[in-house]
C-alpha positions in Angstrom: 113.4 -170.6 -52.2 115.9 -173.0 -53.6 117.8 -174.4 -50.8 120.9 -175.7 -52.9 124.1 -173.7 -52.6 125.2 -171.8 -55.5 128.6 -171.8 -56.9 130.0 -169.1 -55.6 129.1 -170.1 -52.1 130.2 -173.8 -52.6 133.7 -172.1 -53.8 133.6 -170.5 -50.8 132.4 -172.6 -48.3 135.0 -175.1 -49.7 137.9 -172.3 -49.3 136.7 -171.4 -45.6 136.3 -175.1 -44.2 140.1 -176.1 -45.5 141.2 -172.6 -44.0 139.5 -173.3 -40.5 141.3 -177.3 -40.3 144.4 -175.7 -41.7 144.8 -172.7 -39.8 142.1 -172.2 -37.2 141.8 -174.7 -35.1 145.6 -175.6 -34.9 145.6 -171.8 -33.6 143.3 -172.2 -30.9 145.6 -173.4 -28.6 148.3 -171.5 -29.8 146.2 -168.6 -29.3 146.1 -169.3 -25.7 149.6 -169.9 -25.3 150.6 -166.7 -26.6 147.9 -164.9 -24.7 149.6 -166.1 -21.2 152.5 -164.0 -22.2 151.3 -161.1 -23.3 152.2 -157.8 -21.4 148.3 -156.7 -21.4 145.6 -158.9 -21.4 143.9 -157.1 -24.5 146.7 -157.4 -26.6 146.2 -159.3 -29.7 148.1 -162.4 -30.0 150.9 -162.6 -33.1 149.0 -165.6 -34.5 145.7 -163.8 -34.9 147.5 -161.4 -37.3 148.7 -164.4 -38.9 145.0 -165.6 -39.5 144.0 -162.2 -40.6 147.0 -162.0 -43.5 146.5 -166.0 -44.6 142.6 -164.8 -44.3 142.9 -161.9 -47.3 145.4 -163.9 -48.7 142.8 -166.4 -49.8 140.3 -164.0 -50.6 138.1 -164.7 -47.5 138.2 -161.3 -46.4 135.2 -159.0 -45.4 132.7 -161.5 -46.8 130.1 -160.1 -44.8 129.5 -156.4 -46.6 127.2 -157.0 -49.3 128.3 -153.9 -51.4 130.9 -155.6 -53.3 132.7 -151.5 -53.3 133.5 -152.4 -50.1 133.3 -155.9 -49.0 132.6 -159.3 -51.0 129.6 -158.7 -52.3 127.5 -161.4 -51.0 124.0 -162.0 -50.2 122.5 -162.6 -47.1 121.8 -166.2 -48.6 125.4 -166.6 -49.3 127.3 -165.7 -46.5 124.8 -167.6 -43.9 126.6 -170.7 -44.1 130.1 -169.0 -44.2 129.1 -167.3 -41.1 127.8 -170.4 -39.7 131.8 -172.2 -40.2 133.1 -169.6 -38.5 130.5 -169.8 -35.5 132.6 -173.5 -35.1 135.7 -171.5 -33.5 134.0 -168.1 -32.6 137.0 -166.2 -30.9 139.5 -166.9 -33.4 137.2 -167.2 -36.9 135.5 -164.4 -37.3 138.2 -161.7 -36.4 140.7 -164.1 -38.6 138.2 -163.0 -41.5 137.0 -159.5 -40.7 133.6 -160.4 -40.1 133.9 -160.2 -35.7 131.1 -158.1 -34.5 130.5 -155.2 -33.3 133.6 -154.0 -36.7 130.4 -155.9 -39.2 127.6 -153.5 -37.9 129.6 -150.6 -37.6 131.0 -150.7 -41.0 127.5 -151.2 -42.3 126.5 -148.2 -40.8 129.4 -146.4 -42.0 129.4 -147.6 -45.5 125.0 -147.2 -45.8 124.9 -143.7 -43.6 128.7 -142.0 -43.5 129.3 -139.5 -45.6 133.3 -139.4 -47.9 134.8 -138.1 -45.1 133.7 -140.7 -42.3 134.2 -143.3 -44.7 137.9 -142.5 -45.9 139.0 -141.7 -41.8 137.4 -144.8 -40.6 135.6 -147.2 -42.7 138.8 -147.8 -45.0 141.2 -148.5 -42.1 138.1 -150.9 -40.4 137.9 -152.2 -43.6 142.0 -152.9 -44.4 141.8 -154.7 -40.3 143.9 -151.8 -39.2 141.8 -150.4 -36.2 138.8 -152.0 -34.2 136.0 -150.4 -33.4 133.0 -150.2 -30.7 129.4 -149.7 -30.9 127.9 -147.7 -27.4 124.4 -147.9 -27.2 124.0 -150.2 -23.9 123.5 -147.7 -20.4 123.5 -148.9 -16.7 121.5 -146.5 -15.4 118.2 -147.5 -17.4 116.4 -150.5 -19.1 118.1 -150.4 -22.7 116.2 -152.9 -23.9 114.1 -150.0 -25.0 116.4 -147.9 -26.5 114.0 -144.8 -25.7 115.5 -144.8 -22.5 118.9 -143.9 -23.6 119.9 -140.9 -21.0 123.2 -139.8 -22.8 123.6 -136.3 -24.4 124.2 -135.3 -27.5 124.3 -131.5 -27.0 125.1 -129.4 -30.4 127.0 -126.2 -29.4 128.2 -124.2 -32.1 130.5 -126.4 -34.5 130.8 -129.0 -32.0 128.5 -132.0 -30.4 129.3 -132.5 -26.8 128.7 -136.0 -25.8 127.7 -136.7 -21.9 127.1 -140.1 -20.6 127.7 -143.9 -19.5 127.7 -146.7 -21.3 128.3 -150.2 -20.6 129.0 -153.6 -22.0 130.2 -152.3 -25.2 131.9 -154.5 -26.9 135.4 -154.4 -28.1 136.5 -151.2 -26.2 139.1 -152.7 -24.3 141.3 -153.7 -27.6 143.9 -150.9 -27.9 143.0 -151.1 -31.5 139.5 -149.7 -30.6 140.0 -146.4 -31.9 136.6 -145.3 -32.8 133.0 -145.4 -31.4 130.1 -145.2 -32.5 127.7 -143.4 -29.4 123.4 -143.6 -30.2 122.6 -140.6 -27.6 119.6 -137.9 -27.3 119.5 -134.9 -29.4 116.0 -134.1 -29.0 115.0 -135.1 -25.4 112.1 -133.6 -25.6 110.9 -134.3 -29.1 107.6 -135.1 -29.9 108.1 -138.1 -31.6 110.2 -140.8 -29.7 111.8 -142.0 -32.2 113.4 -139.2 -33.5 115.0 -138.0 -30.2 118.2 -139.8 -31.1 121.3 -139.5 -33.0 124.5 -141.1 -33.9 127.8 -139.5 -33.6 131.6 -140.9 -34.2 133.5 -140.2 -31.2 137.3 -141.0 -31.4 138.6 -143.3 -28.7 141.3 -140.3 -27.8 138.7 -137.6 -27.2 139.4 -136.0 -24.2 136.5 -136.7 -21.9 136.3 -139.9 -23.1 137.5 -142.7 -20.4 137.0 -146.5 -20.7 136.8 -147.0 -17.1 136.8 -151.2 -16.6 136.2 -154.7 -18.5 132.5 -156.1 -17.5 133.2 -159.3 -17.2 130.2 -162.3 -18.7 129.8 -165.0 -16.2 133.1 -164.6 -15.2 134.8 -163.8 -18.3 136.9 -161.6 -20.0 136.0 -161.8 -24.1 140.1 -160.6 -25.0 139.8 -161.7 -28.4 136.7 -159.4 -29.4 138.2 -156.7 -27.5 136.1 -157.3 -24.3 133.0 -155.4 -22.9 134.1 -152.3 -21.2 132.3 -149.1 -19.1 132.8 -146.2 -21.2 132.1 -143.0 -19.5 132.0 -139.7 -22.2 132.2 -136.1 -19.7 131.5 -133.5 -21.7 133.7 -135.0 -24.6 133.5 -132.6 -27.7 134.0 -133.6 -30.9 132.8 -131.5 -34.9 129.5 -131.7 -35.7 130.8 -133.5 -39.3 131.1 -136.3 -36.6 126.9 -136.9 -36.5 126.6 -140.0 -38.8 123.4 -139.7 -41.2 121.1 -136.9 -39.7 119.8 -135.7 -36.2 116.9 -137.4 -35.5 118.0 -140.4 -37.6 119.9 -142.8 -35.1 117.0 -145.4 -34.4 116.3 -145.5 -37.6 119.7 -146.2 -38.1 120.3 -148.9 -35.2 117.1 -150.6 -37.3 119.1 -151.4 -40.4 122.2 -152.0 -38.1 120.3 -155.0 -36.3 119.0 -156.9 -38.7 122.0 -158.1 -40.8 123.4 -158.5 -37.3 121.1 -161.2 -36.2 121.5 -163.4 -39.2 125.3 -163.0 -38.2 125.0 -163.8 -34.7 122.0 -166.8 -35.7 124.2 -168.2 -38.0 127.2 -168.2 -35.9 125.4 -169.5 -33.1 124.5 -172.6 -35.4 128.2 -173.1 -36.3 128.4 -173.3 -32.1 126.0 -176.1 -31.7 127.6 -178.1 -34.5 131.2 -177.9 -32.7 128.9 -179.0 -29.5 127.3 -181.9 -31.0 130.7 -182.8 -32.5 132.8 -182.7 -29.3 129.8 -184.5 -27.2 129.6 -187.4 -30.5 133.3 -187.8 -29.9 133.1 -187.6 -26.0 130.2 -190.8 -26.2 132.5 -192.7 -28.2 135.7 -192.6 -26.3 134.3 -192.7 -22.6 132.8 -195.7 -20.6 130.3 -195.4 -17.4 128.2 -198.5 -15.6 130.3 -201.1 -17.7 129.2 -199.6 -21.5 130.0 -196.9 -23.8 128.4 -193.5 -23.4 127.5 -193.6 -27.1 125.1 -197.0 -25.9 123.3 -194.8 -23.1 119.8 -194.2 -24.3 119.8 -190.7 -22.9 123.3 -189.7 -25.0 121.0 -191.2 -28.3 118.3 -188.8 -27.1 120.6 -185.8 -26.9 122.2 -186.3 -29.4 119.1 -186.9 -31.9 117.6 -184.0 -30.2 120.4 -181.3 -31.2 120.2 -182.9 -34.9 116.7 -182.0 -35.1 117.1 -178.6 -33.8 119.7 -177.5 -35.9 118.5 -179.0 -38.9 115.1 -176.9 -37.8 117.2 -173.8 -37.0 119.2 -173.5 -40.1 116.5 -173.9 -42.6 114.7 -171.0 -40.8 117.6 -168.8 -40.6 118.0 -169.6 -44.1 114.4 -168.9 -44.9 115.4 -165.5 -43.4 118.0 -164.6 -45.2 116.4 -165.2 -48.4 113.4 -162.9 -47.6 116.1 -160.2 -46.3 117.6 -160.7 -49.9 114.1 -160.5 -51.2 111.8 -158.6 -49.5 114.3 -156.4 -47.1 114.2 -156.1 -43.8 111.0 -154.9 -42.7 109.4 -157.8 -45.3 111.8 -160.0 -43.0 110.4 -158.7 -39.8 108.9 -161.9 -38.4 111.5 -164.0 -39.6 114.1 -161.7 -38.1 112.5 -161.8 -34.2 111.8 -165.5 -35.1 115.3 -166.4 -35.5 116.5 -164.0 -33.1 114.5 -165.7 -30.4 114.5 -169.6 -31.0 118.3 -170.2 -31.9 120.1 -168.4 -28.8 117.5 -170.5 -26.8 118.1 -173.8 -28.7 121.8 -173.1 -29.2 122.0 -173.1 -25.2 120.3 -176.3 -24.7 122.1 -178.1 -26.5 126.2 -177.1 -25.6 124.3 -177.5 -22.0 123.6 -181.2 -22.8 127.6 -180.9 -24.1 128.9 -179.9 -20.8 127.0 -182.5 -18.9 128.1 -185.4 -21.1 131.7 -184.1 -20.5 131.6 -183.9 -16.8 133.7 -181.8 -14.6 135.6 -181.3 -18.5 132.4 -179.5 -19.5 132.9 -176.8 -17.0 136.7 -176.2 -17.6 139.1 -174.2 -19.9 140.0 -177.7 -21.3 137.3 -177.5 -23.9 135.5 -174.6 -25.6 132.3 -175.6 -23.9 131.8 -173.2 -21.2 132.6 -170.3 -23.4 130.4 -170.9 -26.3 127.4 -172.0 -23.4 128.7 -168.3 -21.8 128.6 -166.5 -25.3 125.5 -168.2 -26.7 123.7 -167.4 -23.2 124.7 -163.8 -24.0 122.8 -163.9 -27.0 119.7 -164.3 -25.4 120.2 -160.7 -24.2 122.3 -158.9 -26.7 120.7 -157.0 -29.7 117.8 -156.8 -27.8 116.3 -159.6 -24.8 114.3 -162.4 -26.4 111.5 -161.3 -24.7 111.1 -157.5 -26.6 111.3 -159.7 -30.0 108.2 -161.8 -28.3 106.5 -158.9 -27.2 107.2 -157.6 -31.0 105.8 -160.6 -32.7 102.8 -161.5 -30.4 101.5 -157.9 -31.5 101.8 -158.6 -35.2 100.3 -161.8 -35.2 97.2 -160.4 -33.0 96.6 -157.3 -35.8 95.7 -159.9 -38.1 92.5 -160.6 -35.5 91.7 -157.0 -34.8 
């Protein structure tokens, strides 16, 4: 693969750094500000929508959709190292842009699966930034790391799909702007074939029997800019059977080809996180003292600090390597790349904003720096889109049929 940028991506990388020192980080803080005086928590703050206008103003708007009928037209190649800028300030970045997950993956399924009718009633509002969205997949009640578990009900009954179940941790259901979900339930229980016993189905937010009981908090907080993670229970909600998205039968098949574009996102992002950590712990060795010399002339800080160069340096090139197969080969010619990335760089990305927070003290820990949030929201990552240690499990097996 050639590892240069191309033109378009240069164009655009240049567009998307100026926007993030222009407007972005300036708006962190102002973020916050307006946040403490909102009358819900899960309101979005006035700046945000200011992000999101100045955002399509400049043409950096849906960059992640590679139809270009619907979003920007960009590979996976190309938009790795836009998504990687906007990993730097993940809460206020991506959702400035219309790239915030779990809006990316839905409107991938929508725009590869819907049919005209799902796509005009909710992937053009998603895609204007009108209404949010939520993805429930995630159940209490069972181990969904293997997403055979899955106990919710997708029950057809006449022209109509009743929905029965509880889901938690799905992301973005707390915004009020959250108006649709997407819900992966059974329609076959008892199939055969395992992989075929589930569905997807739209379910609008103000279906009756639908109730989005409580924020789940992670390690202590509340993610208000991506909408939070709520509990959504569905009892008995009811909704047309145009709702099923793609086929019955079809919905792991479906949550496939959702995932993988989704961990480039998050792999990519998760880079842009270390390099704000290295940043803030470069600046933090410079400007501090400790036993009569700079922290920047402590042997360990040099050893941190060349360590987290390494890794990312490591990191990118693979996730790049990645993309380009994607681009390539597709996903399943990807496979092995994809678990790769999806297991090293949540791990690495950890390590080294931990090796942040310790060089800044008692500051590491606080809500004066970003730290703690991107160590709490890379942690995550180590869990979400499936644990690190399915993706091992995965992998292992490949690599041993090549010695059966």
């Amino acid at each position: 693969m050639d590892f240069a940028f191309d033109a378009r991506t240069e164009e655009l990388r240049a567009k998307l750094l100026a926007f993030m020192d222009e407007h972005v980080y300036p708006a962190e803080a102002v973020a916050e500000e307006q946040r403490d005086r909102l009358a819900s928590p899960w309101d979005t703050p006035a700046v945000v929508e200011e992000l999101k206008a100045e955002a399509r103003r400049q043409g950096l708007w849906n960059l992640f959709l590679p139809d270009a009928e619907y979003g920007a037209g960009l590979t996976n190649l190309q938009y790795a190292p836009l998504a990687e800028i906007t990993g730097r300030s993940p809460q206020l970045a991506p959702t400035a842009l219309n790239c915030a997950a779990p809006d990316t993956g839905n409107m991938e399924v929508l725009s590869q699966f819907g049919d005209e009718q799902q796509k005009k009633q909710w992937l053009e509002p998603l895609l204007a930034g009108e209404i949010r969205s939520a993805f429930a997949m995630t159940e209490p009640e069972v181990a969904s790391s293997d997403a055979t578990n899955i106990t919710t009900h997708i029950e057809r009954d006449g022209d109509e799909y009743v929905v029965t179940g509880r889901k938690w941790y799905i992301s973005g259901a707390m915004n009020p702007d959250c108006k649709i979900f997407i819900v992966m339930g059974k329609t076959d229980p008892d199939g055969e074939d395992i992989r075929r016993q589930q569905s997807m189905i739209l379910v609008p937010r103000d279906t009756p029997g639908v109730t989005v009981k409580r924020a789940m908090r992670v390690f202590g907080y509340e993610d208000h800019y991506h909408g939070g993670h709520a509990e959504v229970i569905f009892d008995h909600a009811r909704v047309p059977a145009s709702n099923l998205v793609g086929e019955e039968g079809g919905g792991f098949a479906i949550a496939q080809a959702r995932l993988g574009p989704g961990r480039i996102h998050h792999c990519m992002r998760l880079i842009g996180m270390a390099e704000r950590a290295i940043e803030l712990m470069c600046r933090r060795a410079v400007s501090r003292d400790a036993f009569g010399k700079a922290l920047a002339q402590q042997g360990v800080v040099h050893n941190w600090i060349a360590d987290a160069r390494v890794t990312v340096e490591q990191l990118r090139l693979l996730v790049l390597k990645t993309a380009w197969l994607m681009d390539t080969v597709g996903n399943r010619g990807a496979h092995t790349e994809i678990q790769s990335i999806k297991i090293a760089t949540p791990r690495a990305v950890v390590d080294i904003i931990d090796r942040a927070i310790q060089l800044h003290g008692a500051g590491g820990v606080s809500q004066d720096f970003p730290l703690a949030e991107l160590y709490a929201g890379a942690r995550t990552l180590m869990i979400a889109d499936g644990p690190d240690e399915v993706h091992q499990r995965s992998l292992a097996r490949r690599e041993l049929k090549k010695y059966l």
